[in-house]
N, C-alpha and C positions, 0 to 999 in steps of 0.2 A: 532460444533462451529457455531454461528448466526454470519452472516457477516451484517451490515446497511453498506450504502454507503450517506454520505451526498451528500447536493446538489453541492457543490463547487469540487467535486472529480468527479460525473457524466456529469457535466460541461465538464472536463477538457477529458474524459472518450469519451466523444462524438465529440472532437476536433482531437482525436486520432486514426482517422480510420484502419491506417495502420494496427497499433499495438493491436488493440482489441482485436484479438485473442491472441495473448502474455498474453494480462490481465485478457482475460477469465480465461487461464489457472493457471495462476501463482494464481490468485484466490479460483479458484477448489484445488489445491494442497493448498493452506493455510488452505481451510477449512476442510482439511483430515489429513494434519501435517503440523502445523504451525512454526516448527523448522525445518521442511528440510533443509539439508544445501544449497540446492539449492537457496534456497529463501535470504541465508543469513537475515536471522532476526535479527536487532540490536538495541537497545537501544538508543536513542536520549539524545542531550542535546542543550542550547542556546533555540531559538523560538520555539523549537520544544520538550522541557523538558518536562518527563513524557508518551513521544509517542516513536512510533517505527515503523522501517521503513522493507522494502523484495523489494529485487530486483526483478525489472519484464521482464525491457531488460539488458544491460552491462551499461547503462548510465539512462534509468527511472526508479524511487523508487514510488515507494505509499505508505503514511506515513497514521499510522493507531492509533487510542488511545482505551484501554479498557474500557468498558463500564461498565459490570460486569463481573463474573466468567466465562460465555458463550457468551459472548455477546461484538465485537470489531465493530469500527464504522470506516471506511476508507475517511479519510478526505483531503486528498490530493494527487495528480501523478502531477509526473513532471519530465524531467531531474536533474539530482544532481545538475548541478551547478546553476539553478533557485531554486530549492527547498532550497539550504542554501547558499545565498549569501548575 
């Protein structure tokens, strides 16, 4: 699986010091199994329709959209309740 990371996600990626290694990881494990349950993987809807989201801690998501058959583009991290309010 090819992971791209836009710009507005590495943004947010590099505000996030703490956490960085949380999102290394939760990353590396997306890109080996992207349905681990660990990650909970789900399907979006509202502003976010057609995307999906993987927990990275208990409270930040990183919303990701398919690109092609290989190929996901991760276009947003945030806490939940910023991410869909």
């Amino acid at each position: 699986m090819k992971i791209q990371l836009h710009k507005h996600f590495i943004k947010q990626y590099k505000k996030l010091r703490t956490i960085q290694r949380r999102i290394d990881e939760r990353l590396s494990l997306f890109r080996i199994r992207p349905f681990d349950p660990a990650l909970r993987n789900h399907g979006l809807a509202g502003k976010y329709q057609g995307c999906r989201s993987i927990n990275i801690t208990g409270d930040f998501r990183a919303i990701y959209e398919l690109v092609d058959e290989e190929t996901v583009r991760f276009i947003d991290l945030d806490t939940h309740s910023n991410l869909y309010k």
